[in-house]
C-alpha positions in Angstrom: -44.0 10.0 -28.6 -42.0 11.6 -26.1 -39.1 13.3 -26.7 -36.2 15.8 -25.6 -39.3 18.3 -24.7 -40.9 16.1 -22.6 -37.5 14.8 -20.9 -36.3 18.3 -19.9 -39.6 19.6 -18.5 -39.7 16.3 -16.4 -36.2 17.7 -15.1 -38.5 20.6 -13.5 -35.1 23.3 -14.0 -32.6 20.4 -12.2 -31.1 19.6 -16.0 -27.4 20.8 -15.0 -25.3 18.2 -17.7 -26.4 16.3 -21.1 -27.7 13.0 -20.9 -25.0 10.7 -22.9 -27.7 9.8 -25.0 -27.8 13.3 -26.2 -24.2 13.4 -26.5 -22.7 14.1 -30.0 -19.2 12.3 -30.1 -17.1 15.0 -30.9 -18.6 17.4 -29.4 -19.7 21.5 -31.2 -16.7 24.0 -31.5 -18.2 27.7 -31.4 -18.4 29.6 -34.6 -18.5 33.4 -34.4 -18.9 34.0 -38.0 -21.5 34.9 -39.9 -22.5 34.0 -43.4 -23.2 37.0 -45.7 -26.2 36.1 -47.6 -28.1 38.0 -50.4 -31.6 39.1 -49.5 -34.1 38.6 -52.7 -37.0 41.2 -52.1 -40.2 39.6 -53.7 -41.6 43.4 -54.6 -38.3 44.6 -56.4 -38.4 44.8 -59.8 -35.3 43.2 -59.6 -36.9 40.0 -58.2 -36.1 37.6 -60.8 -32.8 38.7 -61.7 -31.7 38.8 -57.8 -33.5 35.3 -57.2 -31.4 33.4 -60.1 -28.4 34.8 -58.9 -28.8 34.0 -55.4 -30.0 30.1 -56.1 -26.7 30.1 -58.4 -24.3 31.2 -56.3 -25.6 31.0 -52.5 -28.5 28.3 -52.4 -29.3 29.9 -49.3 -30.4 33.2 -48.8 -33.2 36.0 -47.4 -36.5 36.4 -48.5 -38.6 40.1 -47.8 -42.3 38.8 -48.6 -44.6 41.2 -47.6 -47.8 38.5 -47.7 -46.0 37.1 -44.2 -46.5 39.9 -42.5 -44.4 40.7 -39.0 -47.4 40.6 -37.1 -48.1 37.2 -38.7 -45.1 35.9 -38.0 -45.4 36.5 -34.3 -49.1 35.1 -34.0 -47.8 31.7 -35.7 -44.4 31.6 -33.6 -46.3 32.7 -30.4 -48.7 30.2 -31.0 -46.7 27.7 -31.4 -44.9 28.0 -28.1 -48.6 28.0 -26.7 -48.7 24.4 -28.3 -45.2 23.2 -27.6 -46.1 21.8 -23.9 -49.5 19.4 -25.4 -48.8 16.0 -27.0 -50.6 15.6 -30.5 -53.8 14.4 -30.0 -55.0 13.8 -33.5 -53.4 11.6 -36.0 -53.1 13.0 -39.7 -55.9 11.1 -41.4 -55.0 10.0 -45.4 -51.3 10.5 -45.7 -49.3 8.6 -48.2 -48.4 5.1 -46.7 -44.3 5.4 -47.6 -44.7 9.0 -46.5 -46.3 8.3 -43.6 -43.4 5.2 -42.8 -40.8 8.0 -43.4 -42.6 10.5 -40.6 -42.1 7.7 -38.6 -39.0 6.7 -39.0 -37.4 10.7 -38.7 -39.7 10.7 -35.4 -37.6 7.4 -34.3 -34.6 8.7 -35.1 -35.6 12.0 -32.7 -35.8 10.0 -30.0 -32.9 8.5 -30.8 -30.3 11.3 -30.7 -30.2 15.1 -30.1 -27.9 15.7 -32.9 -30.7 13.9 -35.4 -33.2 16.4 -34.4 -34.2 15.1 -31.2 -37.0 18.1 -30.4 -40.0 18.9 -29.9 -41.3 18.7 -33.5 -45.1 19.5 -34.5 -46.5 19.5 -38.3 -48.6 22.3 -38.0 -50.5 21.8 -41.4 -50.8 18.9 -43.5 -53.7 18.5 -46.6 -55.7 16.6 -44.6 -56.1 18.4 -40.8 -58.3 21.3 -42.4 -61.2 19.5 -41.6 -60.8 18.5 -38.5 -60.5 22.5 -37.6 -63.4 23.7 -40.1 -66.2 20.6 -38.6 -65.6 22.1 -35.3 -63.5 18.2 -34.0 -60.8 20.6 -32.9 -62.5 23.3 -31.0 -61.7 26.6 -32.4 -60.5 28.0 -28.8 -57.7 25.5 -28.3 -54.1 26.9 -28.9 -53.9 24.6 -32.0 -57.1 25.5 -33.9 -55.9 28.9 -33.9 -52.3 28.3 -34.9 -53.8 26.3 -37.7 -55.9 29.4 -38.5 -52.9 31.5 -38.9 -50.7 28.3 -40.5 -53.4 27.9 -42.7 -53.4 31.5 -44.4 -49.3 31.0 -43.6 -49.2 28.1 -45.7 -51.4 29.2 -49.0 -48.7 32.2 -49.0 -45.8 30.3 -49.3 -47.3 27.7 -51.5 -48.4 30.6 -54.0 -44.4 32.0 -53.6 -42.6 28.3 -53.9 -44.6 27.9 -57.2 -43.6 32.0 -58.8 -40.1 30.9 -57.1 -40.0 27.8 -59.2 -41.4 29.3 -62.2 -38.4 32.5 -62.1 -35.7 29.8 -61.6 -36.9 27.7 -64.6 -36.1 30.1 -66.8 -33.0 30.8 -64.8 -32.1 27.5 -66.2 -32.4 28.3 -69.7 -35.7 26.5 -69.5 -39.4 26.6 -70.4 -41.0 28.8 -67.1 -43.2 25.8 -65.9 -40.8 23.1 -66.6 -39.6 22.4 -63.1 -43.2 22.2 -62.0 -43.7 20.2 -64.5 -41.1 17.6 -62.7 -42.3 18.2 -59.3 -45.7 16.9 -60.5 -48.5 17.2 -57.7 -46.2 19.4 -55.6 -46.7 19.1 -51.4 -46.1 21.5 -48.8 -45.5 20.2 -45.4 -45.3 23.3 -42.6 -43.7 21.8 -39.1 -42.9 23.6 -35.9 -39.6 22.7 -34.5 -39.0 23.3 -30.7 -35.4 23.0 -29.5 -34.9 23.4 -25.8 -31.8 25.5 -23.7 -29.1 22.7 -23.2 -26.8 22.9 -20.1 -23.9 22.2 -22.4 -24.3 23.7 -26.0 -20.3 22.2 -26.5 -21.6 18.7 -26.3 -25.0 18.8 -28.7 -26.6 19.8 -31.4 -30.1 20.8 -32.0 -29.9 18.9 -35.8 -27.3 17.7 -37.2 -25.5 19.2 -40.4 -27.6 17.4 -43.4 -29.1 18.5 -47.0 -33.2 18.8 -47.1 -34.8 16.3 -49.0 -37.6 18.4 -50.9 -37.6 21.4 -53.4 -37.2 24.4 -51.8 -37.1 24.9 -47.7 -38.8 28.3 -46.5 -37.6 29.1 -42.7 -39.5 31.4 -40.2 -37.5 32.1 -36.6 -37.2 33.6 -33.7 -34.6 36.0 -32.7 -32.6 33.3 -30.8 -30.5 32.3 -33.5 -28.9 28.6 -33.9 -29.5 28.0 -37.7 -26.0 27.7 -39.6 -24.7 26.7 -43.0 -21.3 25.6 -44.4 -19.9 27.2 -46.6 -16.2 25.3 -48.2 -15.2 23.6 -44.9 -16.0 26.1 -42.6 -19.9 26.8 -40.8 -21.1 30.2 -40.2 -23.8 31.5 -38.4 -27.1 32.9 -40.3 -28.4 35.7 -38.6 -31.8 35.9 -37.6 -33.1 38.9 -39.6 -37.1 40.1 -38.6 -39.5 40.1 -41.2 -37.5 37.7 -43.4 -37.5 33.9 -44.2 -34.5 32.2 -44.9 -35.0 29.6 -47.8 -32.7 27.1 -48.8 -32.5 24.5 -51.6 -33.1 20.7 -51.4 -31.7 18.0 -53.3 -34.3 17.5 -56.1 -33.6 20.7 -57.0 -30.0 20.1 -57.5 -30.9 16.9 -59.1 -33.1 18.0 -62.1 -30.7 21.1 -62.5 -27.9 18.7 -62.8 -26.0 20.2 -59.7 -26.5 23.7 -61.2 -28.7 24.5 -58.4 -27.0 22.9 -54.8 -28.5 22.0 -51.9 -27.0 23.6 -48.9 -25.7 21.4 -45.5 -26.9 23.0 -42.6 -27.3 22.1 -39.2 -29.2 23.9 -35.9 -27.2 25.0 -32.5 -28.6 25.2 -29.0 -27.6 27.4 -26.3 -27.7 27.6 -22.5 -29.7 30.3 -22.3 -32.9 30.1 -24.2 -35.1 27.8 -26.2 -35.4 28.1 -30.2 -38.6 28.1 -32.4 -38.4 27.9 -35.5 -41.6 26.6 -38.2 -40.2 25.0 -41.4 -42.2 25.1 -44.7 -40.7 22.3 -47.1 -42.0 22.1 -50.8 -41.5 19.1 -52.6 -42.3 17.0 -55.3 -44.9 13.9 -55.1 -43.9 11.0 -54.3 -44.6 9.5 -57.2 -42.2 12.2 -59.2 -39.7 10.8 -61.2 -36.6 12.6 -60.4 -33.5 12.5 -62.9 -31.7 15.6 -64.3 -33.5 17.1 -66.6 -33.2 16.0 -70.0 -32.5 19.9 -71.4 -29.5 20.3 -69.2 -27.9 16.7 -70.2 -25.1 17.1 -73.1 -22.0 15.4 -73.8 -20.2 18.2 -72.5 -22.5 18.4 -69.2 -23.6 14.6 -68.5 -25.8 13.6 -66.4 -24.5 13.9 -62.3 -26.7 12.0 -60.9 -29.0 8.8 -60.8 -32.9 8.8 -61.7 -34.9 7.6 -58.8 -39.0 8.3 -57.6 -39.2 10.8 -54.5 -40.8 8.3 -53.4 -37.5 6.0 -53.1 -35.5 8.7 -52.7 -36.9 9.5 -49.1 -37.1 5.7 -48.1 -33.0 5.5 -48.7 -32.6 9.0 -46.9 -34.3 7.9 -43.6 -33.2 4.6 -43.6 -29.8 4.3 -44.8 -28.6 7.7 -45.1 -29.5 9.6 -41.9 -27.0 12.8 -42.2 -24.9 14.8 -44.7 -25.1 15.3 -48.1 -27.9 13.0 -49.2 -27.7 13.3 -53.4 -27.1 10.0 -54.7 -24.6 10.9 -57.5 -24.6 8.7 -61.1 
């Protein structure tokens, strides 16, 4: 499907105003601020103390992980551009039918509006593409054989982190270490390139609107461009791209089964007139099967439950189809 990549580089350099399609109503007020985030080193010894605290009182903050090397970082975001100009050729055999509807629909809505993420988006790694790269069906010299290579190694790294992540901030809860993997079930990691062209008129779009991520825990790997911003009371501020780091943020099932003592964070992604933004976004998340409710342990009479049991499954059908933006935790 063609999108706001394809549009602009039909332009051929003439784009000089934003499409009123693109147009978001009210338009994007500059923010020169930037949020001051903790950074949660994975090799201090003060890993788990400095993790609970940051999921308590930022939801978003840095991660130092020294398995995602700088070097890997800029194969995976380098390759990436090399992919950004070729359409998917190759569909992604076995995926869940509802999760598969929901890919969909997100990719309508894309072409829909800017400000919904109307970009150039690419999943780079899903459970079932590894074959097509190993049987030799995607030759191994293309530019997305070997970003799969590196996404491939990139992905069992942050998939071994999200799980010690989930395991620290169990007990951050008061709870058993495995119990929130216990709730995520058969837990899924879906890695996706997101390519967000220069605009003419930054004031009048957005690369994404502000929203909350659907899924456990959200690990982001940028460029130096900048664009990514959180809110913060009323007021957004800019996160600063910082090399060598990830920026991770939580999702709603996380605030769900912690009964909101763990929040997902509304963020949203500017463009510029200047240059285009890469970014590759690693989202772990529960099946879609996984009953999600607060968990029973943190449910009193003095703490009652916030908000309403519902599958993933359900969850992410009501999100991208009635509930497109914002905060998207369906309170009790």
């Amino acid at each position: 499907m063609a999108g706001i990549k394809a549009f602009v580089d039909s332009c051929n350099g003439t784009l000089s105003s934003v499409p009123e399609r693109y147009m978001m109503p009210n338009g994007a007020a500059d923010v020169s601020r930037y949020a001051v985030l903790p950074i949660v080193d994975v090799a201090s010894e003060s890993f788990e103390r400095d993790l609970v605290d940051a999921c308590t009182k930022y939801g978003m903050f840095y991660v130092s992980f020294q398995e995602v090397s700088i070097s890997c970082s800029t194969c995976l975001l380098s390759g990436c551009i090399s992919c950004s100009a070729q359409e998917p050729r190759h569909s992604h055999r076995g995926c869940d039918e509802v999760r598969s509807r929901v890919l969909q629909l997100a990719q309508r809505g894309q072409d829909a509006v800017l400000h919904r993420g109307d970009l150039h988006t690419r999943p780079l790694l899903h459970q079932h593409d590894a074959p097509d790269v190993a049987q030799g069906r995607v030759p191994r010299s293309t530019p997305v054989a070997r970003v799969r290579d590196v996404g491939s190694e990139y992905a069992r790294n942050i998939f071994k982190l999200g799980k010690r992540m989930l395991l620290v901030m169990s007990e951050g809860l008061g709870l058993r270490s495995n119990r929130l993997l216990e709730a995520f079930e058969d837990m899924v990691l879906l890695t996706r390139a997101n390519f967000y062209p220069a605009c003419p008129n930054p004031r009048q779009a957005l690369g994404m609107e502000g929203h909350t991520d659907s899924g456990g825990l959200t690990f982001v790997l940028q460029d130096g461009v900048g664009g990514l911003q959180l809110k913060q009371g009323e007021d957004w501020y800019n996160v600063r791209p910082l090399e060598g780091m990830l920026v991770v943020n939580m999702g709603d099932q996380l605030e769900v089964l912690s009964n909101g003592r763990y929040k997902s964070i509304l963020h949203r992604v500017m463009v510029n007139s200047k240059s285009s933004r890469l970014s590759v976004g690693a989202f772990l998340g529960p099946s879609l099967d996984a009953e999600i409710s607060p968990i029973p342990e943190l449910v009193s009479q003095e703490s009652p439950a916030k908000y309403r049991s519902r599958t993933y499954r359900d969850y992410m059908h009501e999100v991208y189809t009635e509930h497109f933006s914002g905060k998207n935790v369906y309170v009790a």
